[in-house]
C-alpha positions as CSV (number, residue, x, y, z in Angstrom):
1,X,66.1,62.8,46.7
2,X,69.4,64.8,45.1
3,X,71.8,62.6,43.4
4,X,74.6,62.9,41.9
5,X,74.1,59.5,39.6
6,X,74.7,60.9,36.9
7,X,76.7,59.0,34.2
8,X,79.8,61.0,33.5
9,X,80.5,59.5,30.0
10,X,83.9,57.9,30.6
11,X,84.7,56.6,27.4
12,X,84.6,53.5,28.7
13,X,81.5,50.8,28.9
14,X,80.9,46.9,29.6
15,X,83.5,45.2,27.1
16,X,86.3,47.3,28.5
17,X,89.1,45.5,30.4
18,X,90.6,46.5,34.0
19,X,93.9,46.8,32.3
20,X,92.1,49.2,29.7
21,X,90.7,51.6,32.5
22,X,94.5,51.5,34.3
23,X,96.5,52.4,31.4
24,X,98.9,55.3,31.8
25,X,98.5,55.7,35.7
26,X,101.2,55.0,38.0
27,X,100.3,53.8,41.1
28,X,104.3,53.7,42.4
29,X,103.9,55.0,46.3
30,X,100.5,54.1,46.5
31,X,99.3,51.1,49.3
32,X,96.9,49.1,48.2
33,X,94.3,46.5,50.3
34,X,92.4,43.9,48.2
35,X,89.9,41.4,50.0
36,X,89.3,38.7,48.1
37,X,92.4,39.7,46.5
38,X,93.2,36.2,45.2
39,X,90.2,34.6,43.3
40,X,88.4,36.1,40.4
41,X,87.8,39.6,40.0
42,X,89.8,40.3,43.1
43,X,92.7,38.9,41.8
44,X,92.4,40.6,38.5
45,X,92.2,43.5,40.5
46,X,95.2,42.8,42.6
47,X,96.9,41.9,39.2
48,X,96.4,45.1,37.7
49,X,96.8,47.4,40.5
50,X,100.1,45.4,41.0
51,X,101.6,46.1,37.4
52,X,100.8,49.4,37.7
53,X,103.0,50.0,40.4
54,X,101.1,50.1,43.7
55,X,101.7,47.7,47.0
56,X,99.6,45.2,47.3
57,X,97.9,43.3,50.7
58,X,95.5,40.6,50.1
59,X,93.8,39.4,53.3
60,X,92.9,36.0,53.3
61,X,91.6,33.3,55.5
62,X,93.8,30.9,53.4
63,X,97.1,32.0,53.6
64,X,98.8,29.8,51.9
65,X,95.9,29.3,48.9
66,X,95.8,33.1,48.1
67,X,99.8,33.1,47.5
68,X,99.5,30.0,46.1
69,X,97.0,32.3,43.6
70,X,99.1,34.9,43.5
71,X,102.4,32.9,42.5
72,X,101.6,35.1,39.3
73,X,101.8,38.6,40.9
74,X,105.5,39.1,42.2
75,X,105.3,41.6,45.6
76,X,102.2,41.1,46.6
77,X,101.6,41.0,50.0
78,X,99.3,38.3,51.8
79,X,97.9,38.1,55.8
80,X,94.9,36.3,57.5
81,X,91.9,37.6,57.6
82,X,88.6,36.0,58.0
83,X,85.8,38.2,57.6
84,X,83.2,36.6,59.7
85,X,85.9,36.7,62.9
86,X,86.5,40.0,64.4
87,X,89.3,39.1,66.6
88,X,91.3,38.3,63.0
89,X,89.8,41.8,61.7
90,X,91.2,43.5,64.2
91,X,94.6,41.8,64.5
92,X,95.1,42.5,60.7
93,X,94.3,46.1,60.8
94,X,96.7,46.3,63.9
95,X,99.3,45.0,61.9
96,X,98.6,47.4,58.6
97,X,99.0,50.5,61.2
98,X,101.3,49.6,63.4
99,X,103.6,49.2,59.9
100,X,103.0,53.1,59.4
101,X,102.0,52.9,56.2
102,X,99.4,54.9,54.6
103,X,96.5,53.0,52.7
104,X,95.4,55.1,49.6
105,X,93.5,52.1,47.9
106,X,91.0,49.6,49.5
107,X,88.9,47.4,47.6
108,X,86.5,45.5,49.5
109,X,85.8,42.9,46.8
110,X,85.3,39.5,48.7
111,X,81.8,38.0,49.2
112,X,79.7,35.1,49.5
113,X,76.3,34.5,47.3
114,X,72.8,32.7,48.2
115,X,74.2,30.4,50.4
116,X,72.4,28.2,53.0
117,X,71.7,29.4,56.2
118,X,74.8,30.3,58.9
119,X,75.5,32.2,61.1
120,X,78.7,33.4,62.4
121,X,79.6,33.0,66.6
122,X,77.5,36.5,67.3
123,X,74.5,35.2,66.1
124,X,74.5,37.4,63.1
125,X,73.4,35.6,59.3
126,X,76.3,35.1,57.2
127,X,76.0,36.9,54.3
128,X,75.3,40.5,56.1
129,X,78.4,39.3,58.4
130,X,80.4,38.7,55.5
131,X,79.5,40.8,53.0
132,X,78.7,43.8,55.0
133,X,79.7,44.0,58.7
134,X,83.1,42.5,58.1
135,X,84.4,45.1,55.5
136,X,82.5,47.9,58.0
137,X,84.7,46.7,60.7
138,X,88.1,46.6,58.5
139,X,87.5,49.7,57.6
140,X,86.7,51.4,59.8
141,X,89.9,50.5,62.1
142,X,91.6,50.9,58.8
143,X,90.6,54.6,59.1
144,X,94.0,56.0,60.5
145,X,95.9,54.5,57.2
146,X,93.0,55.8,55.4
147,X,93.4,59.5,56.3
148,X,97.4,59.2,56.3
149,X,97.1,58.5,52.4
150,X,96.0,62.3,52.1
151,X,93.7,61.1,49.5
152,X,91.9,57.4,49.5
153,X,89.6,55.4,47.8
154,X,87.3,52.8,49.2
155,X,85.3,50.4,46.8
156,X,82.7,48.9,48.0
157,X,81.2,45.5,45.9
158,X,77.8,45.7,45.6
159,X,75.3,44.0,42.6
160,X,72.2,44.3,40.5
161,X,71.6,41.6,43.0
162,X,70.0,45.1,45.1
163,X,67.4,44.4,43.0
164,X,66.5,41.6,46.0
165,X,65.7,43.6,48.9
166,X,66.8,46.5,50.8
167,X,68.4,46.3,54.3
168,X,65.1,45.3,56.9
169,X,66.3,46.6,59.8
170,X,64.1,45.4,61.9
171,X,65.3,41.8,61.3
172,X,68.4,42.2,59.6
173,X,69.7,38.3,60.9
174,X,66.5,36.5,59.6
175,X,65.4,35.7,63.3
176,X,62.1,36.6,62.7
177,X,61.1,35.6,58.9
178,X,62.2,32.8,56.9
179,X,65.3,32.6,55.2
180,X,65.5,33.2,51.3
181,X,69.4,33.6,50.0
182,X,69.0,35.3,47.9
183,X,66.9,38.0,49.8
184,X,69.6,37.8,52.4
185,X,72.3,38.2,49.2
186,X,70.2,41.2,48.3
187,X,69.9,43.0,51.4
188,X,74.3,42.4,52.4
189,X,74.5,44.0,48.6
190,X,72.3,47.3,49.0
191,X,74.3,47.2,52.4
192,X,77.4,47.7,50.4
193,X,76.3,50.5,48.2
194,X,74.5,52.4,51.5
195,X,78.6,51.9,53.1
196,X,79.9,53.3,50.5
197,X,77.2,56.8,50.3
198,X,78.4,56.9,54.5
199,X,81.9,56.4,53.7
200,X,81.9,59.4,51.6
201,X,80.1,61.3,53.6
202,X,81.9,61.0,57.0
203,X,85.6,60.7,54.7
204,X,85.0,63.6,52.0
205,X,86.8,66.4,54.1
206,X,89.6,64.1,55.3
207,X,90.6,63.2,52.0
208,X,88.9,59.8,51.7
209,X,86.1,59.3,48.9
210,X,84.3,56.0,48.4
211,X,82.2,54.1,45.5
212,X,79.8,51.1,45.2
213,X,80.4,48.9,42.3
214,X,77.9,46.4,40.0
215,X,80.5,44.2,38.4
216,X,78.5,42.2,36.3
217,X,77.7,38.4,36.1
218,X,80.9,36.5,36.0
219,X,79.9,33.0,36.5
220,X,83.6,31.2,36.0
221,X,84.0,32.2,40.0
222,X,83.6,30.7,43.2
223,X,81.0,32.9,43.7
224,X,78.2,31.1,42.1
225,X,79.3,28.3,43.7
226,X,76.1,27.4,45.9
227,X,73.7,28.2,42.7
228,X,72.2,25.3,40.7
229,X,74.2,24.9,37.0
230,X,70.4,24.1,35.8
231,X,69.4,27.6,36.8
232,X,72.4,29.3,35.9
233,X,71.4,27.9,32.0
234,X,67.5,29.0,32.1
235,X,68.9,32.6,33.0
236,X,71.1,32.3,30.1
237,X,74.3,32.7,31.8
238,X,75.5,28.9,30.8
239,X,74.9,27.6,27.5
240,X,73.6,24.0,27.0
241,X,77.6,23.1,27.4
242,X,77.6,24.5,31.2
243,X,80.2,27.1,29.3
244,X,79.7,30.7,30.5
245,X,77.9,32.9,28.4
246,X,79.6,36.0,27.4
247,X,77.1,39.1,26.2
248,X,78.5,42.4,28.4
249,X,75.5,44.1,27.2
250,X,73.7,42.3,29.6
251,X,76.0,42.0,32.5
252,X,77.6,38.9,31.9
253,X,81.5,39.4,31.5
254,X,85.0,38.0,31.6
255,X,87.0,38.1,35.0
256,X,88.5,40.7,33.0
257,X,85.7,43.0,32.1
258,X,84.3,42.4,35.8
259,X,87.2,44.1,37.7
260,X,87.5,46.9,35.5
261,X,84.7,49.4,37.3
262,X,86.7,48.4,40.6
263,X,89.8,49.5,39.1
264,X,88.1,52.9,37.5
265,X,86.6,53.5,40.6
266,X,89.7,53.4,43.0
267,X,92.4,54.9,40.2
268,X,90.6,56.7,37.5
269,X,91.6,60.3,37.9
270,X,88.0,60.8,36.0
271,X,86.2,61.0,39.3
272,X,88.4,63.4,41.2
273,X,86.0,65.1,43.6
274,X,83.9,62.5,43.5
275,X,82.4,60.0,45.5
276,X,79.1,58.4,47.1
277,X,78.0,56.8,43.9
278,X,77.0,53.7,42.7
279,X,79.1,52.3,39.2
280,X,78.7,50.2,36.4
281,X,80.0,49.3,33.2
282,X,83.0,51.9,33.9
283,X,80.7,54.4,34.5
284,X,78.5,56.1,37.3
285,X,75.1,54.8,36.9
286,X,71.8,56.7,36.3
287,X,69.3,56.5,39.3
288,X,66.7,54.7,38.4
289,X,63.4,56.4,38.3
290,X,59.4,55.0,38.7
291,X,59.3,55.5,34.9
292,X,62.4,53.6,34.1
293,X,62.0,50.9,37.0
294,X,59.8,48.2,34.8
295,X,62.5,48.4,32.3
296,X,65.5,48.0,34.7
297,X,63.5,45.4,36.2
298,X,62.9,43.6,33.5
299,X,66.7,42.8,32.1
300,X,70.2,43.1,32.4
301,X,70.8,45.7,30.0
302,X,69.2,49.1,31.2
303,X,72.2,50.4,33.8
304,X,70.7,51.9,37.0
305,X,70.6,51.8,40.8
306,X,67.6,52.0,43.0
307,X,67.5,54.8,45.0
308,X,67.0,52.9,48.4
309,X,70.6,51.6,47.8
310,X,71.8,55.3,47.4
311,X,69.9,56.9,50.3
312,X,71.9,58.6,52.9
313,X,69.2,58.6,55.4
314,X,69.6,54.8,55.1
315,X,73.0,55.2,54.8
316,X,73.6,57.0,58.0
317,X,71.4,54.8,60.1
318,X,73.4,51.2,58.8
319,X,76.3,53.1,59.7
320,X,74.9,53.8,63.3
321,X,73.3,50.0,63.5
322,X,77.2,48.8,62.1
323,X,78.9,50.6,64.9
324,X,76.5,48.6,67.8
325,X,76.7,45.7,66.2
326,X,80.6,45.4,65.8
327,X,81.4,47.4,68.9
């Protein structure tokens, strides 16, 4: 397979901050979306983009929580959203067009981790409805606003968690083998970075360029929120004080340091005539390769992405299963 992960040599690299990555661009004109724009990364990537000029939207499903959140960033913009109901995808997307503004930034940073078993009122496992299908559907109705911007960027957030499975198509909703979550976690993840490679493809000559991003392990979240404190300390990423554990080298990162590849990827003017990659550590990341793979399986700390997460044969089928599936 081609690629074009190839690590570009920002300057940048796992301690830098979003506001480090921002500085000196102005984002006055520009619309921004940010799900999950009010809680952890997102928010520090709502912040940022924010001071640096742009509009702001945060979707929610908790209206009044997210501007309760965002009490600290004047002008930013909240409206409902769930993510696992179509009806409120729609509805929100209507509203973003029928306002005639175009949408030059959207970060699609909300998700959900290992959880339990749901499903939402389709039938479809949470996790893949969540993390995936909902951010297909927003944005591809978001598409008009998208191509107004002359110029977009969508970021899609993915994880090392890729490292769990690909996307098994032929039982993507766990009706037919038993559920793991974190094999469903890993499959709605490599979803994300396969969006993103379609995204790019189908956008590139309408001015709209997408990228995946591996933000790290930032535990002080409500991400980790279904994941035993017990196992969070034998991976290292508490200490024996249930106190995150802060070592970027090996992923694990400040709120701070965790939004900053989101906020390279959808401002830096680095990756002009760019798109379709997968990101890390402020940087594109190197594809990893059979003689690499025991390594990048083995820690945190060797950057890579799997080449089933990148592959735009993949890629265009999810796209084509995404369509049916969200009518």
């Amino acid at each position: 397979m081609t690629t074009t992960q190839h690590p570009l040599g920002s300057g940048f690299g796992a301690t830098s901050t979003a506001e480090e990555v921002i500085k000196g661009i102005d984002l006055t004109g520009k619309v921004a979306i940010v799900t999950g724009g009010y809680s952890g990364i997102g928010l520090e990537t709502a912040r940022v983009l924010r001071a640096a000029g742009a509009e702001v939207v945060v979707p929610a499903r908790d209206v009044e929580r997210a501007r309760t959140a965002l009490k600290d960033v004047p002008g930013a913009e909240v409206g409902h959203l769930d993510l696992l109901d179509p009806a409120s995808i729609d509805a929100f997307a209507e509203k973003i067009l029928a306002s005639g503004r175009p949408l030059h930034l959207l970060v699609n940073s909300a998700g959900i981790m290992a959880t339990p078993l749901a499903r939402d009122a389709r039938g479809y496992e949470g996790q893949f409805a969540t993390n995936h299908l909902g951010h297909f559907q927003l944005t591809t109705r978001l598409w008009p606003a998208l191509v107004a911007a002359g110029g977009a960027r969508v970021v899609a957030l993915s994880s090392r968690g890729i490292r769990f499975a690909g996307v098994d198509f032929d039982d993507l909703h766990f009706e037919h083998r038993t559920y793991e979550p974190f094999v469903a976690y890993g499959q709605s993840k490599t979803a994300n970075a396969l969006f993103a490679v379609e995204v790019d493809r189908r956008g590139q000559a309408q001015g709209i360029r997408a990228f995946a991003v591996h933000p790290g392990l930032i535990v002080d979240t409500g991400l980790v929120k279904h994941l035993d404190p017990a196992a969070l300390q034998a991976a290292g990423a508490l200490d024996s004080e249930g106190r995150p554990v802060r070592d970027p080298e090996r992923q694990m990162k400040t709120v701070q340091q965790g939004a900053a590849t989101s906020v390279w990827c959808a401002t830096s003017p680095q990756l002009d005539g760019l798109g379709g990659v997968y990101c890390e550590n402020v940087d594109i990341s190197p594809l990893v390769t059979p003689e690499n793979e025991a390594a990048w399986a083995g820690g945190d700390s060797v950057p890579g992405v799997l080449s089933r997460a990148v592959d735009p044969e993949a890629a265009a089928r999810l796209w084509e299963v995404s369509e049916r599936l969200t009518a």
